[in-house]
C-alpha positions as CSV (number, residue, x, y, z in Angstrom):
1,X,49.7,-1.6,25.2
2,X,49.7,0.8,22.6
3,X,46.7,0.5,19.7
4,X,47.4,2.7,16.5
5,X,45.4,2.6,13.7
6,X,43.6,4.6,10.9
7,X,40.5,6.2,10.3
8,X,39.3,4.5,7.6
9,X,37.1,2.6,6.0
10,X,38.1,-1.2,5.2
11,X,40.7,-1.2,2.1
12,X,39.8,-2.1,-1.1
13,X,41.3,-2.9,-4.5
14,X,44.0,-1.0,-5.5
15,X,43.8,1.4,-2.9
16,X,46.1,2.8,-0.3
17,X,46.0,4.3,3.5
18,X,48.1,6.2,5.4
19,X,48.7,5.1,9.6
20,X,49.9,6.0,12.5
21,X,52.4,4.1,14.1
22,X,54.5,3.8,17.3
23,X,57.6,4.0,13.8
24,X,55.6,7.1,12.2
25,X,53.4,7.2,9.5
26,X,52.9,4.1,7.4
27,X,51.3,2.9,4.1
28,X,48.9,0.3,3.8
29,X,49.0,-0.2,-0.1
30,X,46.7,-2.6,-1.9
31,X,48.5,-4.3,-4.0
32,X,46.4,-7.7,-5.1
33,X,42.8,-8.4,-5.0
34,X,40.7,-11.2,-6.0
35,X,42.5,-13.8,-4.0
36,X,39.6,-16.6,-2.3
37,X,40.9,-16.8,1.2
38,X,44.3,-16.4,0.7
39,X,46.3,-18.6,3.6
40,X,50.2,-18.1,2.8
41,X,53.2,-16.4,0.6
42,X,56.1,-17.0,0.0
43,X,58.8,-14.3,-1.9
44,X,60.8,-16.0,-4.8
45,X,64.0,-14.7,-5.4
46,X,63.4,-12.5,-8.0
47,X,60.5,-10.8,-5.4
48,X,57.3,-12.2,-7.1
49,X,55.5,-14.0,-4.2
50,X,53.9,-17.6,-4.2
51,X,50.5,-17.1,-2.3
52,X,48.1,-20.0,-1.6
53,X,44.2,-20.2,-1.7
54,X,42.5,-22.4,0.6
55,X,40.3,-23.7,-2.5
56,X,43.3,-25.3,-3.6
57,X,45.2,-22.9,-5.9
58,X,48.6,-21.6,-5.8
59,X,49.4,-18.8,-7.5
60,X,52.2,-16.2,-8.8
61,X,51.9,-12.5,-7.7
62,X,54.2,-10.1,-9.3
63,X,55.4,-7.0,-7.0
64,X,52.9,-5.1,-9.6
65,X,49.7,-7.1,-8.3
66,X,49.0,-9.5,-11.6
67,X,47.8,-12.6,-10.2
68,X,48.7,-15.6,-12.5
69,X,46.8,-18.6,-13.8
70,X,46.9,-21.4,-10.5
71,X,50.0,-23.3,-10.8
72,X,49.2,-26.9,-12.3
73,X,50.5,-30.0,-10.3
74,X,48.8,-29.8,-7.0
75,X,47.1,-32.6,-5.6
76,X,43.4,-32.7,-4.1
77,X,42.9,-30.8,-1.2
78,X,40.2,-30.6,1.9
79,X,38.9,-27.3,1.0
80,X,36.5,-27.3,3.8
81,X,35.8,-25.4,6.9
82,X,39.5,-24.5,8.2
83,X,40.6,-27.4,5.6
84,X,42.3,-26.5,1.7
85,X,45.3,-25.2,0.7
86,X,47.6,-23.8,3.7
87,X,51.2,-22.9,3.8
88,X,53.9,-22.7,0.9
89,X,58.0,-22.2,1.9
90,X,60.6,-22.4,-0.5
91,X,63.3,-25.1,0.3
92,X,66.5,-23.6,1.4
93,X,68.2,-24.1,-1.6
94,X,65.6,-23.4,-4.2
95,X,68.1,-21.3,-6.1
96,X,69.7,-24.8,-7.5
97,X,66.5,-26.8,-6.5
98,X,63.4,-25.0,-7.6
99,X,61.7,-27.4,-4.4
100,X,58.5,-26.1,-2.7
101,X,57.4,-27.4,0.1
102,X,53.5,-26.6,1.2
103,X,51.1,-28.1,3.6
104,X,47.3,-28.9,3.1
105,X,44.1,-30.9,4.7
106,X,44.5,-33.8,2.5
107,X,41.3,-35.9,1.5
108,X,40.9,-39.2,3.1
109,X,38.6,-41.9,2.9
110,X,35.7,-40.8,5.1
111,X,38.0,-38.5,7.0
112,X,41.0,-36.1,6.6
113,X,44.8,-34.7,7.8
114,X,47.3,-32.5,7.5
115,X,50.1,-33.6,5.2
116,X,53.5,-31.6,3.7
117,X,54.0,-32.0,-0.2
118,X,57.1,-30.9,-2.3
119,X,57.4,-30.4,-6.4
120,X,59.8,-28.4,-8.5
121,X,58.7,-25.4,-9.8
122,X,58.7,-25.1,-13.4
123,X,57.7,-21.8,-15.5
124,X,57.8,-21.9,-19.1
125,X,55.9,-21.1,-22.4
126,X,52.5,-23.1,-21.1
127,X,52.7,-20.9,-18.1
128,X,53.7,-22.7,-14.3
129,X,53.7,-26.1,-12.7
130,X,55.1,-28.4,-9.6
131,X,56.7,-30.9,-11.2
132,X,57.0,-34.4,-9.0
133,X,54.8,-33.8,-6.3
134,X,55.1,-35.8,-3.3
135,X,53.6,-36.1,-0.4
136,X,56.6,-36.6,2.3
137,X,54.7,-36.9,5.8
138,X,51.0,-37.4,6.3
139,X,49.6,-36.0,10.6
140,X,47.9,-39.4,11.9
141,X,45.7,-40.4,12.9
142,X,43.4,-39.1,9.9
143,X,40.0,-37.6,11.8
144,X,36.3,-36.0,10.4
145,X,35.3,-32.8,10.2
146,X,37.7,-29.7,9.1
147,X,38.8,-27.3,12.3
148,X,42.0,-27.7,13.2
149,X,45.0,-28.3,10.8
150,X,47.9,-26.0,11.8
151,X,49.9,-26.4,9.5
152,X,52.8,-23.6,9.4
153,X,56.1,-24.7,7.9
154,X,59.9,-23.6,9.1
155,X,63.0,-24.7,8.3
156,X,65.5,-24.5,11.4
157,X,69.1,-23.4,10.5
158,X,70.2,-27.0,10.3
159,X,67.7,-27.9,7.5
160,X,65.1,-29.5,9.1
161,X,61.8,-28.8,8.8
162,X,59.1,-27.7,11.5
163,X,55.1,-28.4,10.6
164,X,52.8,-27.3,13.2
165,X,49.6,-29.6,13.4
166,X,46.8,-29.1,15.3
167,X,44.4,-31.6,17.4
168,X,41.9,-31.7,14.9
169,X,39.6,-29.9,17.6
170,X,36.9,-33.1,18.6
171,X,40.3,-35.0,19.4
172,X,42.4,-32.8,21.3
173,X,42.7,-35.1,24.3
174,X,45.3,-36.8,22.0
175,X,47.1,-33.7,22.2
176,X,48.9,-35.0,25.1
177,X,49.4,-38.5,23.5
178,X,53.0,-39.2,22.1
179,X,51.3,-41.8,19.6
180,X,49.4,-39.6,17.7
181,X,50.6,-36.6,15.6
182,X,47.6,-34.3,16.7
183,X,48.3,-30.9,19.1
184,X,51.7,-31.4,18.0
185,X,54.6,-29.8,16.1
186,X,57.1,-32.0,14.2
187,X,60.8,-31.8,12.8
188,X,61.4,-34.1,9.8
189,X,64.0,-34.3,7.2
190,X,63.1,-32.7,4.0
191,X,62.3,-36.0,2.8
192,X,59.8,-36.5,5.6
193,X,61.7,-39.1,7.9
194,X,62.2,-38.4,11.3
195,X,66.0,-36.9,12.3
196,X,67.7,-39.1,14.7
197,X,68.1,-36.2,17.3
198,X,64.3,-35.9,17.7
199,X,63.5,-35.6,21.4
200,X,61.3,-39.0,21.4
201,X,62.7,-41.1,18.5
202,X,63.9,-43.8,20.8
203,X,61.3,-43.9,22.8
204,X,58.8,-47.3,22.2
205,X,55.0,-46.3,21.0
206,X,56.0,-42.4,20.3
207,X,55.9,-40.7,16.6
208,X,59.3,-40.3,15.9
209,X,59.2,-36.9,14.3
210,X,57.5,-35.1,17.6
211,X,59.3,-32.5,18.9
212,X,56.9,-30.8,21.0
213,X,53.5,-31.8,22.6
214,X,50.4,-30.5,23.7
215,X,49.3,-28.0,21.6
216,X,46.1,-26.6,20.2
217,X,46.2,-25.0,16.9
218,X,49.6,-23.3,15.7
219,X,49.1,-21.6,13.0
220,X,52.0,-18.7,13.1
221,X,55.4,-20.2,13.6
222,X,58.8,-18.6,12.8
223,X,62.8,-18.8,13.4
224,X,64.3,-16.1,15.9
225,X,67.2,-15.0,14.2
226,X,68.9,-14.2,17.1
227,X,69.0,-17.6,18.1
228,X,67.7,-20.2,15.8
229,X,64.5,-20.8,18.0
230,X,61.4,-21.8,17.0
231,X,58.7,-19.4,17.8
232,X,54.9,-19.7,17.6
233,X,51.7,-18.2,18.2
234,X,48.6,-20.7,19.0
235,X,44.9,-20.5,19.0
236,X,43.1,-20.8,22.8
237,X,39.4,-21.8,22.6
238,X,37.5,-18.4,24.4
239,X,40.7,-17.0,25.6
240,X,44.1,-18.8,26.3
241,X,45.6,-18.0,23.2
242,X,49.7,-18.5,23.6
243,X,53.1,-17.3,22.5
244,X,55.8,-19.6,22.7
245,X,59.0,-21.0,22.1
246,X,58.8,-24.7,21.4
247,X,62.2,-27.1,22.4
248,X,62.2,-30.3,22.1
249,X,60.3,-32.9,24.0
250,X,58.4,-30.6,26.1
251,X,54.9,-30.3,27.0
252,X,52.6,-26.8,26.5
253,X,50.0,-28.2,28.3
254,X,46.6,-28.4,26.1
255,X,44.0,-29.6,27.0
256,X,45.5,-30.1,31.1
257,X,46.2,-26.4,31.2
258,X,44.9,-23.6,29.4
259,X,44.5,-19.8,30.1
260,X,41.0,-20.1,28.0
261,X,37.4,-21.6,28.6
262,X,35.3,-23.7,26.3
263,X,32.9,-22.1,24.4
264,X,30.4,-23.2,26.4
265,X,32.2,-21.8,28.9
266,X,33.2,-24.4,30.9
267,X,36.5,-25.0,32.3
268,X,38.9,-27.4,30.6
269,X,41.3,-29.3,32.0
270,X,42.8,-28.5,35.8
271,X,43.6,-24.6,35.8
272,X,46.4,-22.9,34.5
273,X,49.7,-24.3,35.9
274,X,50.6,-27.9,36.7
275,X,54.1,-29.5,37.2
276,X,55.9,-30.4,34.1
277,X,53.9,-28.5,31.8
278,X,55.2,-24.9,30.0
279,X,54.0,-21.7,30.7
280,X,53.4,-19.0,27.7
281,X,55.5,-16.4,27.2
282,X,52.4,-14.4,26.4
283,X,48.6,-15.4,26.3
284,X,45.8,-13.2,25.0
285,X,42.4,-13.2,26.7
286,X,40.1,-12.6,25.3
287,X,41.3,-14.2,22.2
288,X,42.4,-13.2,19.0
289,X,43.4,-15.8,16.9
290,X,46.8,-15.1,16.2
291,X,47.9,-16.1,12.3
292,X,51.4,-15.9,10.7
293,X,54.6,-14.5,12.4
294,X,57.7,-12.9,11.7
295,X,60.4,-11.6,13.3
296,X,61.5,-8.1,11.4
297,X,64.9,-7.8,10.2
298,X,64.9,-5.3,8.0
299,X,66.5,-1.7,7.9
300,X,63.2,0.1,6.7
301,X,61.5,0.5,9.2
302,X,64.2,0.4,11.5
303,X,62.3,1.2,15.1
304,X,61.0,-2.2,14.6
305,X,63.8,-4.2,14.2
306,X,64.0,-7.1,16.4
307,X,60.1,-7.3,16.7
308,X,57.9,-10.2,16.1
309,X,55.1,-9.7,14.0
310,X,51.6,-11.6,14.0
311,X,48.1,-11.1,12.4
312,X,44.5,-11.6,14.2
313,X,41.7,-13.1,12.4
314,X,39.0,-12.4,15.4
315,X,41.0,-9.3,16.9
316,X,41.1,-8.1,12.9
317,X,44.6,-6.6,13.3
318,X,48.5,-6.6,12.8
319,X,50.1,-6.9,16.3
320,X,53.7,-6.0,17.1
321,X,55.6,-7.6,20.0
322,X,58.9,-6.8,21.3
323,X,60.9,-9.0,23.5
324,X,63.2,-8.6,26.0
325,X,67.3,-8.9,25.4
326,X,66.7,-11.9,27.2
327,X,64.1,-13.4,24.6
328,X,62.2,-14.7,27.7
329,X,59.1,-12.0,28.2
330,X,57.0,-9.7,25.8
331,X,57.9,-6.0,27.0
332,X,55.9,-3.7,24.4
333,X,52.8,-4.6,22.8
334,X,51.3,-2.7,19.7
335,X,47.8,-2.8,18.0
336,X,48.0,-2.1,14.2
337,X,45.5,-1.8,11.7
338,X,42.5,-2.3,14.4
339,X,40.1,0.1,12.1
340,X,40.1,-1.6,8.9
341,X,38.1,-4.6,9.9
342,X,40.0,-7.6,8.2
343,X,41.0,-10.7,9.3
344,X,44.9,-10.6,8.8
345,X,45.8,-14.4,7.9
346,X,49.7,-14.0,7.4
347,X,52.5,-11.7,7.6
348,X,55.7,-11.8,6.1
349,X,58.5,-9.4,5.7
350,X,59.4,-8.7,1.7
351,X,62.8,-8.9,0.1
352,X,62.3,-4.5,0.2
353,X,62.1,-4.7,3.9
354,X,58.5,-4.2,4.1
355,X,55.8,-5.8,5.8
356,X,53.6,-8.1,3.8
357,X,50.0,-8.7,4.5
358,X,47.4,-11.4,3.3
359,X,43.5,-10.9,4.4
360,X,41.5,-13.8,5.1
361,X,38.4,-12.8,2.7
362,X,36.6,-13.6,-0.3
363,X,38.3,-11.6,-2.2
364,X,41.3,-11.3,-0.3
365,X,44.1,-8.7,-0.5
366,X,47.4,-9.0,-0.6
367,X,48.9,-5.4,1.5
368,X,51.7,-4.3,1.7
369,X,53.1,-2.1,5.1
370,X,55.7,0.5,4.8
371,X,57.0,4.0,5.9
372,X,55.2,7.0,4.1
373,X,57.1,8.6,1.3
């Protein structure tokens, strides 16, 4: 595994870094600060970028780093612990639409859950708003406490919609329960209801919108664009943390099987392996609490083209993974950024072809990664 990095102290505001890296040197350019815990972006089409605070504020970033006003029109969110604000997609055609989609830890009566909302997006002389917000599926059951949400949107190719939702951590038994939502990704319709295809619809007692089961905590998911397939990368406890490729109506094992240990460290569940349960295609031990992913596609930085991209909040870094032509097995592993001592949240790739960065922090950044001039 290669790790590549700078020396340098941790970024600030406005300032920039060169690296080494296995595709030369690169640029780590500050280009927002400020942000409180920023969780998610999103590029509009003219290449500002919708980021999300887990407080509970969207906001506009222009390519220049002016961070707008919050958008108005958001509902209340369960800005505690891993709880608030989360991700924010644009709906496939927001061109015409001007839909966003975004998921949050939605406030319930003694309790709380992951839920998807959509509004229009509306920007005019008293500044930006989502227009008729609705919520379109709500994770149940609703649980206490705040660790746990998931919570990474996709659309597939077909124009479904992918939500990753985690076991809510003091419930993750139910992982492996096909009447709960929890430790689970789904595929709705962008309306919320379940596609008739889903793996489990027919099947008496089961959520209808399942596609996958036992899971932990996703919280990077992403389309191979190669194939259409969803990827993701998922939290372990001490160790155990996975890369996989979710299909439909298959089990990933947690809590039965799991490459980590409680933090206690006990064992959980009945090893590592166990008959109709998936293997990763990748596990970290120790852990490092992968965040965001992204397959690069772009032509500027070409030696990475093909590679799938993920941050680290506890390993603090960018980590590059290349696949095989087979898109079974990771074959090349690279540590980025390992000296600058921030928890990388999410990572996108930008309509210029570079790599986008947010920092979980208060204040967080927003970098960008790109070749050196």
């Amino acid at each position: 595994m290669l790790a590549l990095f700078a020396s340098a102290a941790p970024l600030s505001a406005q300032e920039s870094v060169t690296v080494d890296s296995s595709a030369g040197r690169m640029t780590v350019e500050t280009v927002a600060g400020g942000l409180d815990h920023p969780w998610s972006l999103a590029f509009l089409p003219d290449g500002r970028m919708l980021v999300t605070e887990r407080a509970g504020r969207l906001r506009i970033v222009s390519r220049s780093g002016t961070v707008s006003e919050p958008v108005a029109g958001l509902p209340p969110v369960y800005a505690r612990g891993q709880g608030g604000l989360l991700d924010v997609v644009l709906a496939p055609d927001f061109d015409s639409s001007r839909m966003v989609y975004f998921s949050y830890a939605e406030p319930r009566e003694g309790a709380s859950g992951t839920s998807v909302a959509r509004g229009k997006l509306v920007e005019d002389a008293g500044g930006a708003r989502l227009d008729n917000v609705e919520v379109i599926f709500r994770q149940q059951p609703s649980v206490g406490g705040s660790s746990h949400y998931g919570s990474r949107l996709v659309f597939a190719r077909d124009g479904t919609l992918f939500v990753t939702l985690g076991e809510r951590y003091s419930e993750r038994d139910q992982a492996q329960r096909l009447s709960s939502h929890l430790g689970k990704i789904v595929r709705i319709r962008p309306d919320g209801q379940a596609p008739d295809d889903n793996p489990f619809v027919k099947l008496q007692g089961a959520r209808p919108e399942i596609w996958s089961f036992g899971h932990r905590n996703v919280q990077g998911a992403a389309l191979d664009p190669q194939t259409g397939r969803l990827w993701t990368v998922e939290h372990g406890a001490r160790g155990g943390d996975e890369l996989n490729h979710p299909e439909a109506g298959k089990n990933y094992g947690w809590p039965v099987i799991t490459y980590g240990r409680d933090y206690n460290g006990a064992t959980i569940g009945e090893g590592t392996r166990k008959d109709g349960m998936e293997q990763p295609v990748k596990y970290w031990d120790p852990s490092i609490a992968p965040s965001g992913l992204t397959f690069y596609t772009g032509d500027l930085i070409a030696a990475w083209k093909g590679d799938l991209f993920t941050g680290a909040l506890a390993g603090m870094k960018l980590v590059r993974l290349r696949l095989d032509p087979d898109r079974q097995r990771v074959v090349e592993e690279e540590d980025l950024l390992t000296d600058f001592g921030a928890r990388i949240r999410d990572v996108r790739q930008g309509p210029d072809g570079a790599l986008w960065l947010l920092t979980d922090e208060d204040p967080g950044r927003l970098l960008r990664l790109a070749p050196a001039d």
